[in-house]
N, C-alpha and C positions, 0 to 999 in steps of 0.2 A: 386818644391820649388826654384831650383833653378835662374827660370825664373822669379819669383818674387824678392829675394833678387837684381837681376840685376835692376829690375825698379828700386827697392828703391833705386839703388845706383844712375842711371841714375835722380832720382828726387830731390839729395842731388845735384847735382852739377847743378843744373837750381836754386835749391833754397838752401843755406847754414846752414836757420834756420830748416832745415826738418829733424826729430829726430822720431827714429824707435828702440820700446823696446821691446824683446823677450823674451818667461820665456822657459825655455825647459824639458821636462821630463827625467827620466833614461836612453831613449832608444833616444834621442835626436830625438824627437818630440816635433814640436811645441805643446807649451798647451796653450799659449797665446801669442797674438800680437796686440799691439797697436803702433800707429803712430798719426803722428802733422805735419800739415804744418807751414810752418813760419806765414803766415796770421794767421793763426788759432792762433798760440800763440803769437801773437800782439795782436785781439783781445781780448785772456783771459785775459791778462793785463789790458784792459779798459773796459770790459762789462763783465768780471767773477766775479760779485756779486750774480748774479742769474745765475742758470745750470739746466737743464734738463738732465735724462739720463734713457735711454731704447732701451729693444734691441728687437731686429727684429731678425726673421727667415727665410731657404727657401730661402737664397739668393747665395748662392754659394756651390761649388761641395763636399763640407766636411757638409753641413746641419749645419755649426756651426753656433751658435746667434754673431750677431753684434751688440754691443755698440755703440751709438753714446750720444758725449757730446754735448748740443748746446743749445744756450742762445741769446738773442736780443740783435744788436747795437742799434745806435744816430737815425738811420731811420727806428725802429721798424720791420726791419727785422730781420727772422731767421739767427743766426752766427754759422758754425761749428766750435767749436775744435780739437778736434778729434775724432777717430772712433776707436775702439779695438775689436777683434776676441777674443772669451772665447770657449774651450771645455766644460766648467762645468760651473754651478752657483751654485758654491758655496761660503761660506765664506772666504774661502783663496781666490779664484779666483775674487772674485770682492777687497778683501782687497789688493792685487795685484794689482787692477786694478787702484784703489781710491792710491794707496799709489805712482804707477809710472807716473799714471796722476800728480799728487801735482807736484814731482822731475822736470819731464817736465815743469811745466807751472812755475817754480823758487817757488816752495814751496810758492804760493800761493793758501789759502782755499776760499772757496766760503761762500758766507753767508748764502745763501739758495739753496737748494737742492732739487729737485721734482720727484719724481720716483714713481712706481708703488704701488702696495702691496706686492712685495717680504722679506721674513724673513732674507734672506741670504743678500739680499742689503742693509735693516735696520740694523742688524746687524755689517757690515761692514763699514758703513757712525757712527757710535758711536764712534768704535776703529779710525780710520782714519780723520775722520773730526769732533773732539769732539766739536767746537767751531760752527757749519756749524749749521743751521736750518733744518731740515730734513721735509720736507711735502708729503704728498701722494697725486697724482694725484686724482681732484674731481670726473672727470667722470669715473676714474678705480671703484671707491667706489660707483657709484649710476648707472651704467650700468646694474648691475643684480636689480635694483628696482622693473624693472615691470616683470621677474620673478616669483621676492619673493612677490612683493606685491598686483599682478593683477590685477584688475579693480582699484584697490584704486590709482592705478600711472598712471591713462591714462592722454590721450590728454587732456581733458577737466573737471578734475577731482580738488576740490574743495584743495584736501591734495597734490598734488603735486605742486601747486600756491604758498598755504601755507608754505611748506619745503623750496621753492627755497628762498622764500622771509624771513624766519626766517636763513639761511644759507648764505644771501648777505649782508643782515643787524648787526652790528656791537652792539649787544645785548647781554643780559647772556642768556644764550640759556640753559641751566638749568630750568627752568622754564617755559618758552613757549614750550619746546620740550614736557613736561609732559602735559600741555597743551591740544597740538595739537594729542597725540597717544590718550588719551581719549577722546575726541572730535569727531577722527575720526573710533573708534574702533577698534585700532590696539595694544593693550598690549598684549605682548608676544610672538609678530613677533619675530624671531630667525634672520632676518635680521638686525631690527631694533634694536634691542638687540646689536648685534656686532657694527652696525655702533655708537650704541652711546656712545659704550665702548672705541671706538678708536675715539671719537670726535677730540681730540687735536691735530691727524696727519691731518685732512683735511678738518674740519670747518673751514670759515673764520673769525670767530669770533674769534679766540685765534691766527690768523696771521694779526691782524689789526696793529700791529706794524713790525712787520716785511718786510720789502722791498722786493718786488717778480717781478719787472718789468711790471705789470701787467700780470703775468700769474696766472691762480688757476689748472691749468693741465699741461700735457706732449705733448700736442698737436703738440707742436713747433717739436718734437722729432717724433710724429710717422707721419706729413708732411715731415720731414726729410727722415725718411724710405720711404714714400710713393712715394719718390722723387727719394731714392735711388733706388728702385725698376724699377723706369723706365728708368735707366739708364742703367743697370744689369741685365743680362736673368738669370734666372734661376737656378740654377743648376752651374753656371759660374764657371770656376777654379779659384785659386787663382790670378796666374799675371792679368788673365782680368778680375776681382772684383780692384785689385788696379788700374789700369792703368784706368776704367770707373770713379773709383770714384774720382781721381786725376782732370778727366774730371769733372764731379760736380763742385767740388769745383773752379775750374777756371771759369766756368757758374756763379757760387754765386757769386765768384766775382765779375764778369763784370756785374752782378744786381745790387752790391752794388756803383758799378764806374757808372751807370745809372742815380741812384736815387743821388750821391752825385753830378752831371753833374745839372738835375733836382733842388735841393737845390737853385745851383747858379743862376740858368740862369732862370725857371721861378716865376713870383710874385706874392704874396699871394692878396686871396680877404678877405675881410674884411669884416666881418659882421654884427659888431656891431659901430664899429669905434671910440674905449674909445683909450687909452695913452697905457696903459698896451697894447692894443693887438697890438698895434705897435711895441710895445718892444719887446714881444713874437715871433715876426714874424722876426725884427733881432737877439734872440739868439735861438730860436729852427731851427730844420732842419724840412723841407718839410711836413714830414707825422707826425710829435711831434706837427708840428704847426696846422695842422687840428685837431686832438683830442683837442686840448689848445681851440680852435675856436669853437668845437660842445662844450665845457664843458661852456664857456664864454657867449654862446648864450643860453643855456640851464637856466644861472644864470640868465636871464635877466626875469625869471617868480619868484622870487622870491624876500621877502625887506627885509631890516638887519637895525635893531631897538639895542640901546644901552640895555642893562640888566645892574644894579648895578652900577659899574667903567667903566669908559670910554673904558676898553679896550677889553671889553663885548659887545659880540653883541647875538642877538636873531635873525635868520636867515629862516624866516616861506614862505613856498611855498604858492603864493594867487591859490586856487583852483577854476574854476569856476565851477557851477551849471551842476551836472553832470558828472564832474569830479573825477576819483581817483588814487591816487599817494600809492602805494606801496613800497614806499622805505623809505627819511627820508621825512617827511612833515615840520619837523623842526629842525634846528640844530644851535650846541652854537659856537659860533667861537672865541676863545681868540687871543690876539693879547701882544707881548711881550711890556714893557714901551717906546719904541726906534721905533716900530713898523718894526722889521726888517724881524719878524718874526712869522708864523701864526700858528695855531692847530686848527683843526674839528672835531666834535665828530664825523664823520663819517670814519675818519680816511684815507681816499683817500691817501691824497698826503704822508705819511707814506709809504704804500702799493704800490705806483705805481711809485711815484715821480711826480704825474702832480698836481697840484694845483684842488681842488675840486669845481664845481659851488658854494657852501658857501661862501667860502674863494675868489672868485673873486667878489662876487655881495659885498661885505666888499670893495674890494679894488678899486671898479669902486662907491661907496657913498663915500666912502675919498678923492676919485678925486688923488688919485696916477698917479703919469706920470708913473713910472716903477715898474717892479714886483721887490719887495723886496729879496735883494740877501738871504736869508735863503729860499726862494721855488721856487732856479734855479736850477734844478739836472746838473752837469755838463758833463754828461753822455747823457744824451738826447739835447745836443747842438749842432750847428753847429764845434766849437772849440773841439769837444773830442777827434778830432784824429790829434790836432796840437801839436806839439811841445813835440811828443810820446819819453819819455825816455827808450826807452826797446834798446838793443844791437844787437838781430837778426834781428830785423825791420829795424835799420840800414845798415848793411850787408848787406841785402835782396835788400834795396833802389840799392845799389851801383853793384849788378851784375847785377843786371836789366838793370841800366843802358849802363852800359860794353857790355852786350849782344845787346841792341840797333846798340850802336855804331859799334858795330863789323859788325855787319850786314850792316848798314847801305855801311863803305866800302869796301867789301867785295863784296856788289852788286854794287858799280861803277865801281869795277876795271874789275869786269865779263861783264857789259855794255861794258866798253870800251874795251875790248878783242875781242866783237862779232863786232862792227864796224871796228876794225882794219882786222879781218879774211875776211871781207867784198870786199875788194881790190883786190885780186884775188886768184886762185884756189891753189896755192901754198900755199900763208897766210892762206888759209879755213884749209887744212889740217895739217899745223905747230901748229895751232891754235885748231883741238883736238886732233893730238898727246898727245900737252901739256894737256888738260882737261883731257884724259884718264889717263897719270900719277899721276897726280891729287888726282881724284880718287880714284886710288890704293892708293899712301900715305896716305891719310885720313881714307881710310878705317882701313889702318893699325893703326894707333891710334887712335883709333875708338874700334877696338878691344883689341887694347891692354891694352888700359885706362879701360873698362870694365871687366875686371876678376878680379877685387877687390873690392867687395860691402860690404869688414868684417869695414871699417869705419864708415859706413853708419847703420849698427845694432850692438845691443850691450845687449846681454844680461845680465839679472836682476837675477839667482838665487843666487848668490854667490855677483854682484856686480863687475865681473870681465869679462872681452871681451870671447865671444864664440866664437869659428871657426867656419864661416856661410859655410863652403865646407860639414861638416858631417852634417847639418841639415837634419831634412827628415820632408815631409807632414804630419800636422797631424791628425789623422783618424777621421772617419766620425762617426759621433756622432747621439745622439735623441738627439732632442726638448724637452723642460721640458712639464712634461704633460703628456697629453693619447694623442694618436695619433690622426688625424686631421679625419680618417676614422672610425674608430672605438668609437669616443669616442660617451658619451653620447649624446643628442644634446635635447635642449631647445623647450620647445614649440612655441617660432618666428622662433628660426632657422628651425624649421621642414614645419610651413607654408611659411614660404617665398621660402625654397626649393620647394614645390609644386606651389606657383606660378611661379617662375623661369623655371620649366619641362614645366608646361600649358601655358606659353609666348614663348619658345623654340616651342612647338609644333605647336600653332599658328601661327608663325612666317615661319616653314614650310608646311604650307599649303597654307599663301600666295605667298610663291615661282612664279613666273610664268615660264614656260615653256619658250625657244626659240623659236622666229617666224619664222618657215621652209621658205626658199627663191621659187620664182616663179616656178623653175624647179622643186623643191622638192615637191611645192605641187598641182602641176598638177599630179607627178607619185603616190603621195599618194592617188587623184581624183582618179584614175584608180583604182589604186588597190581596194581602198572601194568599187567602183561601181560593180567592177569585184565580189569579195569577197559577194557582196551584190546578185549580180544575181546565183553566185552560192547557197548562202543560201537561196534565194527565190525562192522555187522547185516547177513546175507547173503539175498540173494533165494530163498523157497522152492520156488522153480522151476526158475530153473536153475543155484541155487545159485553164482552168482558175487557177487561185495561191490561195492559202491557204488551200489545201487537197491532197490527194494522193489518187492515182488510185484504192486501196483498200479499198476508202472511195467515191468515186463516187458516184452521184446518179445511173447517166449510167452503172454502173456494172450489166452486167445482174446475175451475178454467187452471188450479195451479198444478203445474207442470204438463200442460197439455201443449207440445209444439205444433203447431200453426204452419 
């Protein structure tokens, strides 16, 4: 442990805003550990509206589950905040969790929340984040479908069409749901039973108000683990699980310095070429602008006809012959008296922030030069990370830059030291004399700066600083669950394990052997022919092959009884 608490210290003094919270047991064991980068907490500042949060297994040498928080910037990429180690999942352990995440990110809640089906997580996100939206991940909840429901959830099956499209569509689902199980013969599914019981954690229908960034899953989270995993072997100890994942996250960086490089430099194509999508193109960023552009072009199958008052419109998709649309075929678009501001009964731009095809085929018949500031999310713009009032993004700016510079002379004066040594054999070795003393002093503070990482962690059970010298590792735990060998297993998981065996073995059969070199298989020549003449055993009588002398005709003595 102790080898970790040094990174974390060595990772505060590269970044200022990096904040590391520890809970400890009796026997001063860790029992939980969470941390934040400064990045990380700039962007919860600007895009902790929406959070994702689920934990992975199997990743480091204690078997404990990893946390991770992580939510979408301005360029619809995955954002970490942070990541926390749990011994247990339990209700104090994640209320711990949720309560020292808040402190960290300055006691701000999210608005929406998306996690798996865990009881102990639900529970915890009540007490802690009373105000927060709580949702459960869609494909946690319809994963075991074809399970529970078999033939009736396949590929090309009439009621799985049906449920997605009663589940996207923004309907009382009360009544179609009753619908659709007699319809398709399924009252009394014990799946379906549950699932309809908990509708309101993870139908879209009762989150058509609610802003979710366009997520309806955890996806964003378990790419995240699936990321993290490839950065982290297995089994890994603690210091290298943090020092890999420190890696990450400079990675995701320099994705996000990519795409906002991207932003600037290259120009949007235009595909419809109205006023608005000019506009769009200078306030969204790169990849906002493309969604903005498929939604725009999409409206252009569609008319928008006044209904009643003028600020009504009737919004009907023209189908042609042959054609069918599963989603809205028609929808009401209101418009505020100032026009500054729009509503869809489909609910789109609610839900995701982006303006819905409805809502643009309206504003391209107005003949609008620009998109109305009520459906500019300022989140999804180029501008969301100007003029960031947060305190450690500050700070954070300012060593960075420091460290630049220091660098930058630091390596002339070392130039200019290796030219001066240049001159002659005297100068060469005055010249690393001085570099080996060097050395040594640096090393020396170097060491000596490093044996104090108690400023850098700070434990939480009391609220009061812990001495990080008694810490000790904390012990290796199970995974919630039946174990990964033992447990039951599904009828896909059991066929797809026998295709997996029957592709592995195939796969070893076409192996091919190595092609023995000229010398090798001349001696092998021999041998066979050798091995061949020995096995091919010729009569001593009349000398021809395929019998033995005992079997001759020439034997005078055969079948003579004695």
């Amino acid at each position: 442990m102790a080898k970790t608490l040094n990174h974390f210290a060595a990772m505060q003094k590269r970044d200022p805003s990096f904040i590391v919270k520890m809970q400890l047991d009796d026997q001063k064991r860790v029992k939980s550990l969470l941390w934040c980068h400064g990045s990380g907490r700039v962007n919860y500042a600007l895009f902790g509206d929406v959070v994702t949060f689920d934990t992975t297994y199997r990743t480091n040498l204690y078997n404990l589950p990893f946390g991770l928080f992580v939510g979408v910037n301005n360029h619809f990429q995955s954002t970490i905040f942070g990541g926390v180690f749990l011994t247990e999942e339990t209700i104090e352990a994640f209320q711990w969790t949720f309560q020292v995440f808040c402190d960290v990110m300055d006691n701000k809640h999210p608005r929406t929340i998306l996690t798996d089906q865990c009881a102990s997580m639900r529970a915890a996100i009540k007490t802690e984040f009373p105000n927060t939206r709580h949702r459960w991940c869609k494909w946690h909840v319809l994963r075991k479908a074809k399970n529970s429901l078999g033939k009736a959830y396949s590929k090309h099956s009439f009621f799985k069409r049906d449920l997605h499209i009663l589940l996207d569509v923004v309907v009382s689902i009360e009544t179609r749901w009753e619908a659709l199980i007699s319809t398709h013969h399924l009252k009394g599914n014990k799946y379906l039973i549950r699932a309809y019981e908990n509708r309101a954690m993870w139908a879209k229908p009762y989150f058509a108000d609610t802003f979710c960034a366009g997520m309806t899953s955890t996806q964003r989270s378990e790419s995240a683990n699936h990321l993290l995993k490839t950065y982290i072997p297995r089994s890994a100890p603690m210091h290298l699980f943090v020092s890999q994942y420190d890696r990450m996250i400079t990675d995701r960086e320099a994705d996000e310095g990519r795409e906002v490089h991207a932003t600037i430099q290259k120009t949007r194509i235009f595909r419809v070429g109205v006023p608005v999508e000019r506009h769009a193109a200078r306030f969204y960023t790169r990849a906002m602008f493309e969604r903005f552009s498929r939604e725009l072009y999409k409206a252009m199958n569609f008319t928008a006809a006044h209904v009643g008052c003028e600020d009504t419109f009737l919004v009907t998709l023209m189908l042609e012959e042959g054609m069918v649309d599963w989603g809205y075929p028609s929808c009401t678009v209101r418009a505020t008296a100032e026009r500054s501001s729009f509503t869809c009964d489909c609910r789109m731009f609610e839900h995701s922030g982006m303006p819905c095809r409805h809502i643009l085929k309206v504003l391209v018949q107005l003949n609008m030069k620009e998109i109305p500031a009520g459906l500019l999310v300022h989140r999804w713009g180029k501008a969301a990370k100007e003029n960031v009032n947060v305190a450690h993004a500050q700070v954070k700016a300012v060593s960075n830059s420091e460290m630049a510079c220091m660098h930058a002379v630091v390596y002339a004066a070392a130039m200019e030291l290796v030219a001066m040594c240049n001159s002659s054999v005297n100068a060469a070795e005055i010249g690393i004399d001085f570099m080996n003393r060097a050395k040594q002093a640096i090393c020396a503070v170097r060491t000596t700066g490093s044996v104090a990482p108690a400023p850098a962690v700070c434990g939480t059970n009391e609220g009061q600083e812990v001495d990080t010298t008694c810490v000790v590792a904390p012990p290796r735990v199970r995974s919630r669950g039946r174990p990964k060998e033992s447990r039951l297993k599904s009828v896909i998981e059991v066929v797809k394990g026998k295709k997996r065996k029957r592709t592995e073995r195939a796969e070893k059969k076409k192996v091919k052997l190595p092609v023995p070199s000229k010398r090798k298989s001349s001696r092998l020549a021999a041998m066979n022919t050798q091995v061949q003449a020995t096995a091919a055993r010729k009569c001593r009588l009349c000398g021809e092959e395929g019998h033995y002398r005992s079997t001759c005709h020439l034997n005078s003595t055969k079948g003579v009884v004695v």
